[in-house]
N, C-alpha and C positions, 0 to 999 in steps of 0.2 A: 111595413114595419118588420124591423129583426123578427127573428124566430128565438123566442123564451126558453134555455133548456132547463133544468131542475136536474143535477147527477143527485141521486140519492139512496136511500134506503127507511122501506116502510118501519122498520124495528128502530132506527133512531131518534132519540127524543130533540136531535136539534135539527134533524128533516122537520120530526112532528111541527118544533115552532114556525118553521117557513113555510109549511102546505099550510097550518091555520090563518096565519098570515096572507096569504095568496086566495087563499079562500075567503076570506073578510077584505079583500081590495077588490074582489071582480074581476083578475087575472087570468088569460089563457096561458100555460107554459106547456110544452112539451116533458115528463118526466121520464126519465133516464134511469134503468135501477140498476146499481154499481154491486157488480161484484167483484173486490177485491182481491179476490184470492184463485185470482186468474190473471196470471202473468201480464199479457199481452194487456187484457183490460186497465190493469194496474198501474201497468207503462204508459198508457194512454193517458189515463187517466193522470198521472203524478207530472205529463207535460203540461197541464192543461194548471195544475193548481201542486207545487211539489210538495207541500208538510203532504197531502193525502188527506186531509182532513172533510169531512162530508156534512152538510150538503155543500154543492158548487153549481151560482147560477152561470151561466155563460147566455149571456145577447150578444146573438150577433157572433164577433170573435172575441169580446168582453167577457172575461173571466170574472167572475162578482164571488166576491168570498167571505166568509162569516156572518153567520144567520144575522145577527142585526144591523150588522150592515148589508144584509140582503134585502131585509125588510124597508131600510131607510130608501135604499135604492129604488125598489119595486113600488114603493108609497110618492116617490120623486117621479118615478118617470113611466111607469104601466099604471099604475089604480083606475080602474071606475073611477069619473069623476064625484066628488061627493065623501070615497071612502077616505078614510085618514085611519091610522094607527098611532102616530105625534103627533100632537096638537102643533095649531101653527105659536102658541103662547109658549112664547121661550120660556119662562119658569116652569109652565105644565108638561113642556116638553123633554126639560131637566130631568122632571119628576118619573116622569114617564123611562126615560132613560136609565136612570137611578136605579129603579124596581126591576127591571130590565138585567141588568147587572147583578142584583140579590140575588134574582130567581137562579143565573144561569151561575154565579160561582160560587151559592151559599144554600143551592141544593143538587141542581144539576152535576154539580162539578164532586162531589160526593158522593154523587149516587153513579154517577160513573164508576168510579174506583170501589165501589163495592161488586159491579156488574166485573168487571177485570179482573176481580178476584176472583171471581166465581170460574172464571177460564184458566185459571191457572191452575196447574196439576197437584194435588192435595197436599203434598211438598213440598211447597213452594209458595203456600199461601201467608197472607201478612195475615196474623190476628191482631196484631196491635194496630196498623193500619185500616184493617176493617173499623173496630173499636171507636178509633177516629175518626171515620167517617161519620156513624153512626151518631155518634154525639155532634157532631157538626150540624147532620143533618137536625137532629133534637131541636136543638140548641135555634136552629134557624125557622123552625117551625114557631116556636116560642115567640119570637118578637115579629113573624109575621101575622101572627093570630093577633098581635096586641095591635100592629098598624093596621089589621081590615077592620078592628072595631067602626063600625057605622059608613063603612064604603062596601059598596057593589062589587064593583072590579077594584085591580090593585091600586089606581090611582084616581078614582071617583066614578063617576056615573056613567063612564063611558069605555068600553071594550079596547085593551091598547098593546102595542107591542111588548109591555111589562105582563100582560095577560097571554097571549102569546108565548112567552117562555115559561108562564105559571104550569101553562095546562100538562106540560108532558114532563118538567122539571119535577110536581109533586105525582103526575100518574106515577112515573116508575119507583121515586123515593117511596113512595107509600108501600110497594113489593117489599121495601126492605125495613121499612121504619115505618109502620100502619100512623094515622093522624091519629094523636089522643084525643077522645071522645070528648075531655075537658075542653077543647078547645075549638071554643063551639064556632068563632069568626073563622078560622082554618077549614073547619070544617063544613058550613055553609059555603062559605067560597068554591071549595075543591066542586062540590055538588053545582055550583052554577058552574064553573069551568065546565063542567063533563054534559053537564045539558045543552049548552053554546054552540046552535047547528054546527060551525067549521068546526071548530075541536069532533063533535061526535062525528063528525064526519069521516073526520083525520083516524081517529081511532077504531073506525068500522073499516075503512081502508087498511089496517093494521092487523085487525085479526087475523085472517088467516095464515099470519107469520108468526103470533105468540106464542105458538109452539118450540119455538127456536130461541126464545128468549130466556136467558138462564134463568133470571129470576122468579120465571114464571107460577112457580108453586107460590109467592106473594099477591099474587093478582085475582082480584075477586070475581067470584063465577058470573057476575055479569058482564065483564069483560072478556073470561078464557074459563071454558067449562072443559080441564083435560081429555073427559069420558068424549068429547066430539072433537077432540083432537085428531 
């Protein structure tokens, strides 16, 4: 069998969705931790996959790229047999899909450009862009608390790749945008996310880089206690 690699990085929230994922199929991979901001590595690395975008699985000499489509992949051709993340029901697997997409460009995709801003020299910062992310993010928390009313995971009773991009889509959104308290299905949900052995797993595998992570003063001391930084 190919050799599975994983380029990544433990601070990414879109590694995060493909290690939990990987972790909930039974998969061996090899992971690879990219650091970008070494030429040689960069070079290497931008043959292999050019936007530079992370994670990048490579089997074999198969470059595999974009987290859900990494998962589709890895769920098609490596899982333990048994484990699934899409259901084989094409409309569940819509569904599945669907939520999938929510998670990663109606909070992830948000809470990115707020983390980007936080790197940018104080000069130079968008407030009005922030603003919008901010509200975006809101705004997306709002109608997802109103669809987990009476589900488990995002899309019923079973753990799926729309859960997979949950987990680290709202861990970091929440640095920047806490889950309102009113919102009691968000916030039930977030607390099974975080108990979900692979997710805690992914996230204990993560500590000891949250130190490096801008947003870090939003992160709750059960996650990153500065004083043991």
């Amino acid at each position: 069998m190919a050799t599975l690699t994983l380029h990544y990085h433990p601070l990414s929230s879109y590694c995060h969705k493909v290690l939990i994922a990987i972790d909930v199929l039974g998969i061996e991979v090899e992971k690879k931790l990219l650091n970008l901001g070494d030429p040689q590595e960069r070079a290497a690395y931008l043959a292999l996959w050019p936007t530079g975008k992370m994670p990048l699985l490579v089997d074999g000499q198969r470059p595999v790229p974009e987290s859900s489509i990494m998962i589709e992949y890895l769920q098609q051709h490596h899982a333990h047999p048994g484990r699934k993340l899409i259901p084989d029901e094409p409309d569940a697997a819509l569904e599945v899909r669907l939520w999938d997409r929510v998670f990663d460009l109606e909070v992830m995709t948000p809470m990115q450009a707020l983390t980007a801003d936080l790197l940018r020299p104080e000069g130079g910062r968008d407030a009005q862009g922030v603003a919008q992310a901010r509200e975006r993010i809101s705004s997306a928390y709002s109608f997802i608390n109103r669809h987990l009313e009476g589900r488990t995971w995002a899309c019923g009773d079973a753990f799926s790749m729309a859960d997979c991009a949950a987990a680290p889509a709202l861990f970091y959104a929440a640095t920047y945008v806490p889950l309102p308290a009113e919102q009691v299905h968000l916030s039930a949900y977030f607390e099974r996310l975080m108990a979900h052995p692979s997710v805690a797993r992914t996230v204990d595998q993560a500590r000891p880089f949250f130190k490096y992570y801008p947003g870090r003063s939003g992160l709750a001391r059960r996650f990153f206690d500065p004083a043991q930084a």
